[in-house]
C-alpha angles and dihedrals in degrees: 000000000000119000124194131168117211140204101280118203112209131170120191132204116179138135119236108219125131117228133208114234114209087253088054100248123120118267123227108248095161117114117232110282117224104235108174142357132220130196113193108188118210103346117228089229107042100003087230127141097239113192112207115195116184119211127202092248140014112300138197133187120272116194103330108170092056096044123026114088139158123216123241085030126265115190100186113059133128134201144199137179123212115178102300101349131089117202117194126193127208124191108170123094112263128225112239089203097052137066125231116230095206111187121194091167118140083003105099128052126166128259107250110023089025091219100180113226101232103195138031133131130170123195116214106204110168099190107042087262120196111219143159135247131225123182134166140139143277128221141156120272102233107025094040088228125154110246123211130208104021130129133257117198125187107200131191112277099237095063106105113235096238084072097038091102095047087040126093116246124245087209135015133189140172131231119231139219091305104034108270131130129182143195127195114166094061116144109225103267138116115264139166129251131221131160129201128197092208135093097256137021096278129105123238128185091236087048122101113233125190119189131164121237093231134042117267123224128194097239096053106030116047090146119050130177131201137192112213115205136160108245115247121184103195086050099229133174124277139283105313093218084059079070130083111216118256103223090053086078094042093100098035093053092063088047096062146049106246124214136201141241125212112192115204116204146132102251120119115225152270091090139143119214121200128214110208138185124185085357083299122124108244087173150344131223132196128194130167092185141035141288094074093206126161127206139211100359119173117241105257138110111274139185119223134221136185135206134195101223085202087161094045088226095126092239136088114251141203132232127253124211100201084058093040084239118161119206119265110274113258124199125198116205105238098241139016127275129228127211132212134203103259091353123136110209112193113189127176116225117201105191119200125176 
């Protein structure tokens, strides 16, 4: 039987407070600590490759299904958990000339406090590979948020993109808490890029995709980012409980002096700009020429937002994969406005990409 220990990558987010338990001890807040890893290579019982890794504590599974994935993708794999050891199985034959991306994030968590260990990824890499890194980031597309827990597939570059949703992946990462994935075992080719919202790799209707309109490359790209949107084809607006009703300000509106905003920028029209409070539309706003000047505007604080009318429709749209249509771009203004009672605010707003 043949041991080796290979390089771990691990990557660690975790806050250091100390918190009171009821009896006045301290309580454990810390996640499980990877000690020590183990590669048995073709087992003399099963002729697996088992992978042990040894944690610090007991450990038990959190979540395993959802999180847990292997890249390149290995279908036939097993796992079991015995006080603080992992043992992983793998039964599929694995490619000399490629690395194994194993993630255990958001996978482990320990026995008594069940402090989930958030990151932690291991690359197998049985011949000492070289091989490239890409990372980036994943929003929405219209509210510019980070979103947590959705796939990112890297597919062959000879798949039409037409067949990317009903293909199997080459790679495959997750994003995190604030929206980044990484992968860092690539081999320097070309591939294609595609992100789902869903639990598996399937597209659904209700699922958020995000794609880009080129191939990406390791050399050129090492930071990618992605808008994720849900598909509508009859392109209408948003989300209606992103919207304050109207006749709620009605009364308000004859109590006040209202003021005004100008926004000097550089963008050409036509353009719509968005007054939001709490995330939620107060009001919209379309010009297809300058000045951009808002009236009557309650006193109030205010987020703003920006949209590129590409279309010249006077409403925001999604995008569309079979076309190969990204969303309309969205720009969010970096800090709140106040404004005043008869007072006229005047911002400039440089945008940049």
């Amino acid at each position: 039987m043949q041991k080796l220990l290979l390089t771990l990558v691990i990557i660690l987010y975790s806050s250091c407070a100390n918190i009171v338990a009821p009896t006045g001890g301290k309580r454990d807040i810390y996640p499980p600590k990877i000690k020590n890893i183990t590669i048995v290579k073709n087992d003399k019982k099963s002729f697996d490759n088992v992978i042990l890794f040894e944690f610090d504590e007991n450990i038990q599974l959190n979540n395993w299904d959802e999180n847990f994935y292997i890249s390149p993708i290995i279908k036939n794999s097993q796992k079991k958990i015995k006080g603080k050891f992992l043992y992983l199985s793998i039964k599929d034959t694995l490619n000399k000339n490629e690395s194994y991306n194993i993630s255990l994030s958001k996978c482990i968590k320990d026995i008594n406090e069940e402090n989930v260990l958030d990151s932690l990824c291991y690359i197998y890499n049985d011949n000492n590979i070289d091989h490239t890194v890409i990372n980036g980031v994943l929003k929405d597309s219209y509210t510019l948020e980070y979103l947590e827990n959705c796939w990112i597939m890297l597919f062959d570059e000879k798949i039409e993109d037409s067949l990317l949703i009903k293909s199997t992946p080459k790679y495959i990462s997750k994003t995190d808490k604030i929206g980044r994935f990484h992968f860092p075992n690539l081999i320097n080719e070309n591939y294609k890029i595609l992100a789902l919202s869903g639990f598996d790799f399937i597209f659904n209707t209700d699922e958020k995709i995000a794609f880009l309109n080129r191939q990406i490359n390791t050399v050129n790209d090492t930071f990618i980012s992605l808008l994720a949107f849900k598909e509508n084809i009859e392109n209408e607006k948003v989300d209606s409980n992103l919207y304050i009703k109207k006749d709620t300000l009605i009364e308000t509106k004859e109590r006040l002096s209202l003021g005004q905003l100008e926004i000097m920028t550089e963008l050409n029209s036509p353009s719509i700009f968005q007054l939001l409070q709490k995330n939620k539309v107060v009001s919209e706003h379309y010009f297809d020429q300058k000045p951009f000047l808002i009236k009557s505007i309650e006193p109030g604080k205010y987020q703003l937002k920006y949209i590129e009318d590409r279309n010249e429709d006077k409403i925001w749209n999604t995008g569309n994969l079979q076309k190969q249509i990204q969303p309309e771009k969205v720009f969010n203004y970096q800090s709140e406005i106040l404004i005043r009672s008869n007072w006229d605010l005047e911002i400039e707003w440089i945008i940049k990409e």
